[in-house]
Structures are given as structure tokens and as C-alpha cells.
C-alpha positions in Angstrom: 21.7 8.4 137.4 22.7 8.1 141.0 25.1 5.7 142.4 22.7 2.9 143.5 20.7 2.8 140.3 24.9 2.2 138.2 25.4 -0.7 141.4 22.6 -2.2 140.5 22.5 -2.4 136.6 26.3 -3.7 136.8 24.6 -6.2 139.0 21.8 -7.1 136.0 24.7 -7.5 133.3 27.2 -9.7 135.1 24.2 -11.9 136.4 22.8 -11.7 132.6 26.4 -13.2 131.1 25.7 -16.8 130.0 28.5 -19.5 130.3 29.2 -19.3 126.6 30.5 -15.6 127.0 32.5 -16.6 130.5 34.2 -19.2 128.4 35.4 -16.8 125.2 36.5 -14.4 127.7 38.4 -17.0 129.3 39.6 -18.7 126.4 41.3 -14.7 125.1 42.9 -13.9 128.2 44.4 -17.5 128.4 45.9 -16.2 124.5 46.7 -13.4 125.5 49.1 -14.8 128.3 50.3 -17.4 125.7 50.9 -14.6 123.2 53.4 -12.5 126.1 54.8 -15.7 127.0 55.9 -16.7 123.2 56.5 -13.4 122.4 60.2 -13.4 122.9 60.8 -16.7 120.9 59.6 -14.8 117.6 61.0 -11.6 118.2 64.7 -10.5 117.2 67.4 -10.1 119.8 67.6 -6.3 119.2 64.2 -5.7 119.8 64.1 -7.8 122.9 67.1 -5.4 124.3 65.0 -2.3 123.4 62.2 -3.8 125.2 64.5 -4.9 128.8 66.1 -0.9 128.2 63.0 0.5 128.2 61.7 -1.7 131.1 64.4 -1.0 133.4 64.6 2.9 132.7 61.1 2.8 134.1 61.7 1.0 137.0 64.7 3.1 137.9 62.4 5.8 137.2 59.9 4.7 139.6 62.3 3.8 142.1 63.4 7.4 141.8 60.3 8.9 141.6 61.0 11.7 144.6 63.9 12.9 143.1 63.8 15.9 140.4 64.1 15.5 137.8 63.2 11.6 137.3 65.3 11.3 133.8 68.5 12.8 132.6 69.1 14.3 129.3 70.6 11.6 128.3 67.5 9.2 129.6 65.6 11.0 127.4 67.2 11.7 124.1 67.4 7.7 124.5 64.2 7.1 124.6 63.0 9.5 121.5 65.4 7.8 119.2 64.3 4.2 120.8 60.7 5.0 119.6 61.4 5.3 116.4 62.6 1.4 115.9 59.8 0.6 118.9 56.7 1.1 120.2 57.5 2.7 123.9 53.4 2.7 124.3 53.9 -0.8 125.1 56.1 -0.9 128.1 56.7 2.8 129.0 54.1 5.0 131.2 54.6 8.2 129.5 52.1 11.0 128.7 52.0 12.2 125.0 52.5 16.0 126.5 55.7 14.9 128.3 56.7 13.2 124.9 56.4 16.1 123.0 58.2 18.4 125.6 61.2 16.2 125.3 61.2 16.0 121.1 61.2 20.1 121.3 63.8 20.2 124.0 66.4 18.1 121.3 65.3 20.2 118.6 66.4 23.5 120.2 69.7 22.0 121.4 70.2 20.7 117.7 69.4 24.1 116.4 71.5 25.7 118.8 74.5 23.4 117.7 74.1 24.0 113.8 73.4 27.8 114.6 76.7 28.1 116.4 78.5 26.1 113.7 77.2 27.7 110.9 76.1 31.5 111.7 78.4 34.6 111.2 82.3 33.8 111.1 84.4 35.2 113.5 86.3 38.2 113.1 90.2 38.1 112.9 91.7 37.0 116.5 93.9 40.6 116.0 90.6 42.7 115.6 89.2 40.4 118.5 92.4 41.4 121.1 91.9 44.9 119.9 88.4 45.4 121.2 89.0 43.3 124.4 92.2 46.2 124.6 89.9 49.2 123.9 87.6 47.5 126.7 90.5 47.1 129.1 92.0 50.6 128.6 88.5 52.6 129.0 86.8 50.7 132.0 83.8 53.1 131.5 83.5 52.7 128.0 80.0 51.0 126.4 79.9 49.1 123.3 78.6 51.6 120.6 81.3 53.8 122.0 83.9 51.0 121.6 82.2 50.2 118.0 82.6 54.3 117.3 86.4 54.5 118.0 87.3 51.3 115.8 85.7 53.0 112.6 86.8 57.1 113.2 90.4 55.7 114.2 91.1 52.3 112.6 88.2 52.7 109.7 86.9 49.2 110.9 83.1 48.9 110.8 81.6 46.4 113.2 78.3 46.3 115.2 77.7 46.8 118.9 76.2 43.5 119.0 79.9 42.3 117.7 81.4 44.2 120.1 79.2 42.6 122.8 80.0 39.0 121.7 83.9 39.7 122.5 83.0 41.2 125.6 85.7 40.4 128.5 83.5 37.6 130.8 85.3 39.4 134.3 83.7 43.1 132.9 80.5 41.5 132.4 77.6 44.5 133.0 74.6 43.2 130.8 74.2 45.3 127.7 77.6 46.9 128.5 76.6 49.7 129.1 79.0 52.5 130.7 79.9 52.1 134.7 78.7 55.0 137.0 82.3 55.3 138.5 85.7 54.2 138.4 87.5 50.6 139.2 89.3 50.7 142.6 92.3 49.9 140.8 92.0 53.4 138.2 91.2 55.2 141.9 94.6 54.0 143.3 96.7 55.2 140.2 95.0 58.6 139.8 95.3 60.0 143.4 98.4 57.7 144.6 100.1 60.8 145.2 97.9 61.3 148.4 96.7 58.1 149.5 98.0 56.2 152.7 97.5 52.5 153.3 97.3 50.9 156.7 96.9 47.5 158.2 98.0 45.0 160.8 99.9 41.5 160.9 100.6 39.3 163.6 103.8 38.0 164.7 104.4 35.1 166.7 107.1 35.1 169.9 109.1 32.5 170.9 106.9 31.6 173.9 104.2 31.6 171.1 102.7 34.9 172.1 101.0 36.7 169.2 101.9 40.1 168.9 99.7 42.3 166.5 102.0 45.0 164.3 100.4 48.2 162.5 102.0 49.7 159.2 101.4 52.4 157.6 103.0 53.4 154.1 102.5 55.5 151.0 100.8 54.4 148.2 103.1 56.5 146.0 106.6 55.6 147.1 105.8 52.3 148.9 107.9 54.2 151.9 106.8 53.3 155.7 105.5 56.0 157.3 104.7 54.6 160.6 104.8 50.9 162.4 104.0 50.0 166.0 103.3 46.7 168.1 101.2 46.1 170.7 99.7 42.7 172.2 96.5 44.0 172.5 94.8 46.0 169.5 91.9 48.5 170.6 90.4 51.0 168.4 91.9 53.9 171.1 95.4 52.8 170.4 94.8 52.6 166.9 93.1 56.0 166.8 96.7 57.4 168.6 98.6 56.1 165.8 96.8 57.7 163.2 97.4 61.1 165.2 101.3 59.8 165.7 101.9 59.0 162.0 99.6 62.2 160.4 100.4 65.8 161.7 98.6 68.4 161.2 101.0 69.6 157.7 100.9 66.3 155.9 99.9 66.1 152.2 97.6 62.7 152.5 93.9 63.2 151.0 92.3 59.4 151.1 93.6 56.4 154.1 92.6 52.6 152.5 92.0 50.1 155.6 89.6 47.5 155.5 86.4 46.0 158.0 88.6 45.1 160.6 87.4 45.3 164.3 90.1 47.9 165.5 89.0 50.2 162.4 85.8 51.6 164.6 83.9 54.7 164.0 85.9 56.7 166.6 89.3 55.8 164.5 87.7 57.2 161.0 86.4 60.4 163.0 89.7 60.8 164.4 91.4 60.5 160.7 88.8 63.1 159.4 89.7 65.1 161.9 92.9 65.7 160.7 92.0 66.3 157.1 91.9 62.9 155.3 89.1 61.2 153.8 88.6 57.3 154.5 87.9 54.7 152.2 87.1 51.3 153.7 88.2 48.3 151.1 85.2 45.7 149.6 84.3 43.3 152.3 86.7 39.9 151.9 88.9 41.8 149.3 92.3 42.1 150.5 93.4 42.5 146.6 91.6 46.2 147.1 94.8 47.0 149.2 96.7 45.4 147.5 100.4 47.9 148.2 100.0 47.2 152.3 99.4 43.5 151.7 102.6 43.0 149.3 104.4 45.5 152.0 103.6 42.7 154.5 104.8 40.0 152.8 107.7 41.9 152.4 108.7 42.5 155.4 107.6 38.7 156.4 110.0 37.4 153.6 113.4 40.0 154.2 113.1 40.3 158.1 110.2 38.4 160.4 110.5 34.7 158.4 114.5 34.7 159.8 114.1 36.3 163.4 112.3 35.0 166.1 111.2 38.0 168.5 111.1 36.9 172.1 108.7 39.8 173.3 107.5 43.3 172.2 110.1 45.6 172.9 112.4 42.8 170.6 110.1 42.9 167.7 110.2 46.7 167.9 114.0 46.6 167.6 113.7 44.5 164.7 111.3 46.7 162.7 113.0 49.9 163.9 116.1 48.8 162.2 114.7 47.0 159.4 112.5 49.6 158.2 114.8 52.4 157.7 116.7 50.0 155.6 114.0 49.2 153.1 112.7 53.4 152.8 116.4 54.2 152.2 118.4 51.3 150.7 116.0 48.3 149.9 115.4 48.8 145.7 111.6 48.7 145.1 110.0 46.4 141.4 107.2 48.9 141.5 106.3 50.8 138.0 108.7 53.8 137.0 108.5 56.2 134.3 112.4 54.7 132.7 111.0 50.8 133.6 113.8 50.3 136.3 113.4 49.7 140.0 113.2 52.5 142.9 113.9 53.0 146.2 111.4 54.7 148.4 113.5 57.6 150.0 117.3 57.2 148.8 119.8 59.3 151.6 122.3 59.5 149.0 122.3 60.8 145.7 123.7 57.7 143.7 127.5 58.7 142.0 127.6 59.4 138.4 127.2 57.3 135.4 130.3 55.3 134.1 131.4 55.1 130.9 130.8 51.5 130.8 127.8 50.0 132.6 129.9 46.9 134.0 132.1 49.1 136.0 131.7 51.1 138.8 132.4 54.9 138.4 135.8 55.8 139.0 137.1 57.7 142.2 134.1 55.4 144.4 134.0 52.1 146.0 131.3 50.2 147.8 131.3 49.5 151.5 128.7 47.2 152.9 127.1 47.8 156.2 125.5 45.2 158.3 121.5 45.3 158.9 120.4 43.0 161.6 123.5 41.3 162.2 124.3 40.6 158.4 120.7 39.6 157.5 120.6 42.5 155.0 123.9 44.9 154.1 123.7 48.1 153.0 126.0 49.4 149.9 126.7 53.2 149.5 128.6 54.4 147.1 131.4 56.4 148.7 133.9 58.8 146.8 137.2 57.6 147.8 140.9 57.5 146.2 140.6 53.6 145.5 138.7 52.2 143.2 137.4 48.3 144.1 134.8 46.4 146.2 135.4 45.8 149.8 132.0 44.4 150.7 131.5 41.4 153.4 130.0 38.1 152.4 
């Protein structure tokens, strides 16, 4: 039937309505409005509320209607209990498919909750640190290996899957499975022996010039092997102080520095040349050199924070005598094989044990020496007929 032919039969029936039927289908709609209007006289209070809730969740709804998503979690879960004390139909546009959606949304977060308060117990918070230990210890280590060692070396039976569920969140790698290589941190400690660790820091004069200083220490020892300052940082100076601070008979195999501008291609090539393999630190992870930053907060702390250099040649001065002061006599916190602090070169041998450890050893006494005007003292232990301290304030 085309469109004419439906226009003109809808024509035929409303001319074909007689007055009687106008009137009836007057007389329902005016009851129908009378019915809504006395509606709320006969209802209870508490459905009237559920009804204005409803009503103005879909008008902020509507009013909302470009942002995603249109209801919260909260909006909804509302809403499914509200329908089961009223009929939403009445004053809520919702489809039947959205309904749904939203009842099987609660019922898997309900599930989830009861799942997670009643599945499997926990295991003992002893057996828990002592898989997140085994994890810690063995970096490569996957989680059927980690089940393995518990059970042949403890006799403790417990699933990979268990394993997995106490998995450390910062060692996170999916179905942890073993690591293709070390941790930057287990590379440090195996080959400190022969790594070097370089970087710069800026100083400020007191004509607030910024002066750029380079250090260079052992990873090993924390000693300083080499320091310079310069105004202007180029990747030609800082290639001349790799060939200043490494001859040719040194015993360094890796040099740590990170993405910085002066570090170009030219200064790596010049470090290969010379027999040392570089290894450029994680972008934005100054924790991966983590020795040269702590050595420049030490030197910022002891010396820089208490001097104010008035030019280059001062600052050098400064350093020059500061440094020789922390390789020989500054003690080191770093980790020793007997727990107690180091120094990074000691001149001196120190003297012998005393009988009691509140006393100095008898035949020596202690002499302090000035460093940068009294900033920092040295104390040898020199053999001598008296026995007493004679140190400065």
C-alpha cells in the first residue's frame, strides 16, 4: 500500500468518527488527567519519594546525556532495588536490555564479594613472608620453581597458583615467569669490583654563576677517582676527562652515566677506546646510579652547603682539599663483610686493638688536623710517649 492510498484511509476513519465516540474519548482522557492529578492524595508518602527519586535521576540523566557514562554504580544499583517496591516502567525511560545488563553487573560484584570472603584460607603470614623472601632473593626465579624449593627444602606443598597470589606487586611479570636477565641492582653487586660511576652537579658562585662539576668514583670503594669544574660542559671536555681519570693500566670494565647531553657518542667511543664498556642508566632513573648520586649529596652536605665559591679556580681549591679528606679519612656507612663502616683508601694503618674498647690503645694519642679551615678535622692515630687527646674544638 503506498503512502497516498494510508493518507487517505486515515482521512475516511477520522471523518467516519461520530460525536458519540469524540465524546468517550474525551470523557477518558479528562479521567485520566483526574486520575494523575489525585494520585498522590491516595498513595503513601514512601512511594511518592520513590516516584520524585526516580523522576529526578532521569532528568539528571537527561541533562547529562553527553557525558559517559549517564549513571554511576551507585545510580544504578539504586534503581534495581527501587523496582522491586515500584514500578520504574512508569516514570523511568529505560530499555529491558539495559535493565538486565545492570542486574548481571550486581550479581558478579556480589559473587565476587562472597567468593573472596569465603574461598580458600590464607596461608600462615610466616609461609607468606617466606615465599615473598624466596622471590626477593632469586630475582629470576618463576613460580613452580619457587613452589619446588618450598617442598625439597622446607617439605611445604603449595601450588604455583598459591605462589602467584603472594606474588610481590613491584616484581609483577604476568604468569611469573623467569626474567631474561638480571636487575640493575644484582649487576652493580656482581661486577662492583670494576665499575666506575660518573656524573655532574652544579654549583652556584657568589655572583650567582653556575658552575658545572664532574666526579668520578668507584663503585667498589666509594673512593673519588677524578673531579673537575668547568662553566661550560661540552662533550670534548668531557671526553678529556675520561682520558685524564682512566690510563691505559687501569682495572675498570663497565662506566654507569646517564642520557645527559655532554654524554655524546664521541665520549662513549673515547671510553671504549681505552678498554671499558659503557652502560647508559634507564631514562629518568637517577636511582640506577644510585653510588654517584649519594656521592653528590655527600659532598653537597660536608663541603659545598657551608662554602660559597666566588669563581672556578675557588671551587677547585675546595674540592681539591675536600676530596682527599673523604678517600683517606672521611668513614664510609656502605656494606662491609664485619657490618662496620669503611673508609675508601685509609693512609694509615689504624693502631692496635686495646684491651678495652672505651680506651684508646696505649703508647698513641690523637691530633686533629684542620680541613678547610676547621670545617672538617682529621684524627690520626699517632704513636707517641703520652697517652690523651689533644684535638681542637
Amino acid at each position: 500500500m503506498s503512502r497516498s492510498t494510508c493518507r487517505a484511509a486515515l482521512r475516511i476513519r477520522r471523518v467516519r468518527r461520530t460525536p458519540l465516540l469524540q465524546l468517550l474519548q474525551t470523557l477518558w482522557t479528562v479521567l485520566r488527567c483526574l486520575k494523575n492529578l489525585l494520585k498522590p492524595f491516595f498513595e503513601s508518602n514512601v512511594k511518592l519519594r520513590i516516584e520524585n527519586f526516580v523522576l529526578r535521576q532521569t532528568l539528571a540523566a537527561f541533562l547529562n546525556r553527553n557525558a559517559k557514562p549517564r549513571f554511576t554504580n551507585a545510580d544504578r544499583l539504586a534503581i534495581v532495588l527501587l523496582s522491586r517496591f515500584y514500578d520504574i516502567r512508569q516514570t523511568f525511560v529505560l530499555k529491558p536490555a539495559t535493565f538486565t545488563r545492570w542486574h548481571r553487573l550486581g550479581f558478579r560484584l556480589l559473587w565476587r564479594w562472597k567468593s573472596r570472603l569465603r574461598g580458600r584460607p590464607p596461608i600462615p603470614e610466616n609461609l607468606q613472608e617466606l615465599i615473598q623472601d624466596v622471590i626477593k632473593d632469586n630475582p629470576g626465579i618463576g613460580q613452580k620453581q619457587v613452589a619446588n624449593i618450598l617442598r625439597t627444602r622446607f617439605d611445604i606443598r603449595v601450588s604455583p597458583r598459591t605462589v602467584a597470589k603472594y606474588w610481590p606487586t613491584h616484581m609483577e611479570r604476568g604468569t611469573g615467569q623467569p626474567v631474561g636477565s638480571q636487575r640493575w641492582a644484582t649487576f652493580i653487586r656482581n661486577e662492583a669490583k670494576g665499575i666506575v660511576a660518573c656524573d655532574f652537579f652544579t654549583s652556584v658562585t657568589a655572583t650567582f654563576r653556575t658552575l658545572f662539576v664532574f666526579v668520578m668514583m668507584e663503585v667498589e670503594s666509594r673512593k673519588i677517582i677524578h673531579f673537575n669544574v668547568t662553566a661550560h660542559p661540552t662533550a670534548e671536555w668531557t671526553a678529556q676527562q675520561f682520558r685524564e681519570a682512566l690510563p691505559g693500566w687501569h682495572k675498570y670494565k663497565y662506566l654507569i652515566h646517564d642520557h645527559g647531553s655532554m654524554f655524546t657518542k664521541q665520549v662513549d667511543d673515547v671510553a671504549r677506546s681505552v678498554g671499558i664498556e659503557v652502560k647508559k642508566t634507564p631514562v629518568r632513573t637517577p636511582q640506577a646510579n644510585a653510588y654517584c648520586e649519594r656521592l653528590i649529596g655527600t659532598i653537597r652536605r660536608d663541603c659545598l652547603d657551608f662554602l660559597i665559591p666566588f669563581g672556578e679556580q675557588h671551587l677547585k681549591r675546595i674540592l681539591s682539599e675536600w676530596v682527599p679528606y673523604y678517600n683517606h679519612w672521611r668513614p664510609h656507612t656502605g656494606q662491609h663483610p664485619e657490618g662496620v663502616p669503611r673508609i675508601p683508601e685509609p693512609i694509615e694503618p689504624p693502631p692496635p686493638p686495646a684491651i678495652n674498647r672505651h680506651q684508646i690503645t696505649e703508647g698513641y694519642e690523637i691530633e686533629a688536623t684542620p680541613v678547610l679551615g676547621g670545617l672538617h678535622h682529621r684524627v690520626p692515630a699517632e704513636e707517641s710517649r703520652l697517652t690523651g687527646i689533644n684535638s681542637e674544638p
